[in-house]
N, C-alpha and C positions, 0 to 999 in steps of 0.2 A: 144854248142849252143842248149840251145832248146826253142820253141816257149813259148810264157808267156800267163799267164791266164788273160786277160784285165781285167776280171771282181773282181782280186783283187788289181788293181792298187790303191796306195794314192800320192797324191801328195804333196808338200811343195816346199816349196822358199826361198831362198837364197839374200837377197836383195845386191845388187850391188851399192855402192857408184856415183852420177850426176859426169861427166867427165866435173870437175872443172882443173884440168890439163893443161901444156902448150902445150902437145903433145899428141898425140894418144896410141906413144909406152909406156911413163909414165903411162896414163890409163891403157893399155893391162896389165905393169906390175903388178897395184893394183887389177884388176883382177885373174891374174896365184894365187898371193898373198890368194888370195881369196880361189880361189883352193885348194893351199895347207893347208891355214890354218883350212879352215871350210869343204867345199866338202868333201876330202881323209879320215879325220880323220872321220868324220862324216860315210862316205862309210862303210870305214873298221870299225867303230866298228857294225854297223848295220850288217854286214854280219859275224862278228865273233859269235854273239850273234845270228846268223838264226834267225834273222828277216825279212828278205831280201831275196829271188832269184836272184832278179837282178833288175838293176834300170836303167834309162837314166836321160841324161837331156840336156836339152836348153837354150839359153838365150830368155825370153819375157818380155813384160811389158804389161801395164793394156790395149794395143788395141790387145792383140791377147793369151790371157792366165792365165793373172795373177788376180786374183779378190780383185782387193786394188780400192781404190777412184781415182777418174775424174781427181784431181786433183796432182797424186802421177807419176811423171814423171821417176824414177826407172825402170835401170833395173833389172831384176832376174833371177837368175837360177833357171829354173823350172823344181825340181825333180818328175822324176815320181819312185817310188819305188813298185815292186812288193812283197808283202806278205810273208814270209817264211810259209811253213806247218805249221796249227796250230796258226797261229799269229793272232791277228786282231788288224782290226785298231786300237783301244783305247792301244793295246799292245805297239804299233808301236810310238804311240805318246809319251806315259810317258819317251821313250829312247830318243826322238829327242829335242837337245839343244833349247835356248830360241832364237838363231839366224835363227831359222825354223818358218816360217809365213804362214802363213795362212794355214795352213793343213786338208785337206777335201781326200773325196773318190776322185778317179782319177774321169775325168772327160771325159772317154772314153769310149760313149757305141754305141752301136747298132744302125743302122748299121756302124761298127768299120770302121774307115776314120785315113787318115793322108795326110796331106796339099803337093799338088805337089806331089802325088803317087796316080797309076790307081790301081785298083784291077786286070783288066782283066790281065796287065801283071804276076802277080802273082800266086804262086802253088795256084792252087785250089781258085784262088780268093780270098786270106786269109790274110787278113792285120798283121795278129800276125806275120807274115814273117819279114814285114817291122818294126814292134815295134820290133823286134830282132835284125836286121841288127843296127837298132837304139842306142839299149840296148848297141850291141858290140861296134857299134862307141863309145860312153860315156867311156865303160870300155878301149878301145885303148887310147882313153886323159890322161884319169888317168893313166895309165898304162905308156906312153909318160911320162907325168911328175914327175912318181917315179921311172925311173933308171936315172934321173939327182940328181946331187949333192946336189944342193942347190935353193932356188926358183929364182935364178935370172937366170933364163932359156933364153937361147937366142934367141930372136925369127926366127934369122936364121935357127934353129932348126928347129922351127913347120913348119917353110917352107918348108924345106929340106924333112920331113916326109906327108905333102901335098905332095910333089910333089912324094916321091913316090908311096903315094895313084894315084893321077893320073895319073903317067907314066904305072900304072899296068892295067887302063882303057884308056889309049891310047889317054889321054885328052887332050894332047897340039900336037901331030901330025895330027891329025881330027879337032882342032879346038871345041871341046867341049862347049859350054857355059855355066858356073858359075852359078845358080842363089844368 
């Protein structure tokens, strides 16, 4: 674990297919899908190639992240990818498939913020804590989803491993709330 240099972040996205679907879990499937087919391989060659330190990501759409039109209902996975030594952006791009949209410098400056996180709790008041904690979360999914077999992952799994994330913070005997 170490803290990331915000100011080499770039971001891209991963666009996510409208949840045309009869189910939720159908959707979640085309999803993992996603995951595996573009995310992983996409990861790993970025970091085999030290272009990468480390990356996160999330799911957003165009009211909280994604910079597509008014009228682009999609969601995305919004990678954020930190810089390998020596890299730069233009480096960074000519590697990244045609399935990577919109690709710009991170859009993370000064004063460094992240949504539902205070500073004062933090070492030194230092947000690159929480873009780490962040980073690691990402890397545990991916990592969740490469000692299974095959992508048809069950999602009693990721429950199973939520829950032991929050049995380790004591979230269902306190009553924790979710957001």
């Amino acid at each position: 674990m170490s803290l990331p240099n915000l100011d080499r972040i770039v971001e891209t996205f991963i666009q996510v297919p409208l949840n045309n679907q009869n189910t939720t879990i159908k959707y979640w499937h085309i999803y993992v899908e996603i995951l595996y087919e573009k995310l992983i391989p996409l990861l790993d060659n970025l970091r085999d190639k030290k272009l990468i330190k480390s990356f996160s990501f999330l799911i957003h759409n165009k009211d909280n992240g994604v910079p597509t039109n008014k009228d682009d209902n999609h969601p995305y996975i919004h990678i954020r990818l930190e810089l390998g030594e020596d890299i730069t952006e233009d480096d960074l791009k000519l590697n990244l498939p045609d399935y990577c949209l919109f690709t710009q410098k991170g859009m993370i400056q000064l004063p460094y913020t992240m949504s539902g996180i205070e500073s004062k709790y933090l070492i030194d008041e230092d947000f690159r804590y929480a873009w780490m904690i962040l980073s690691d979360s990402s890397e545990l999914v991916v990592e969740i989803l490469k000692i299974h077999k095959d992508k048809n992952l069950p999602i009693q799994h990721v429950a199973q491993f939520l829950h032991f994330l929050g049995n380790q913070f004591f979230v269902k005997l306190i009553n924790i709330p979710m957001p």
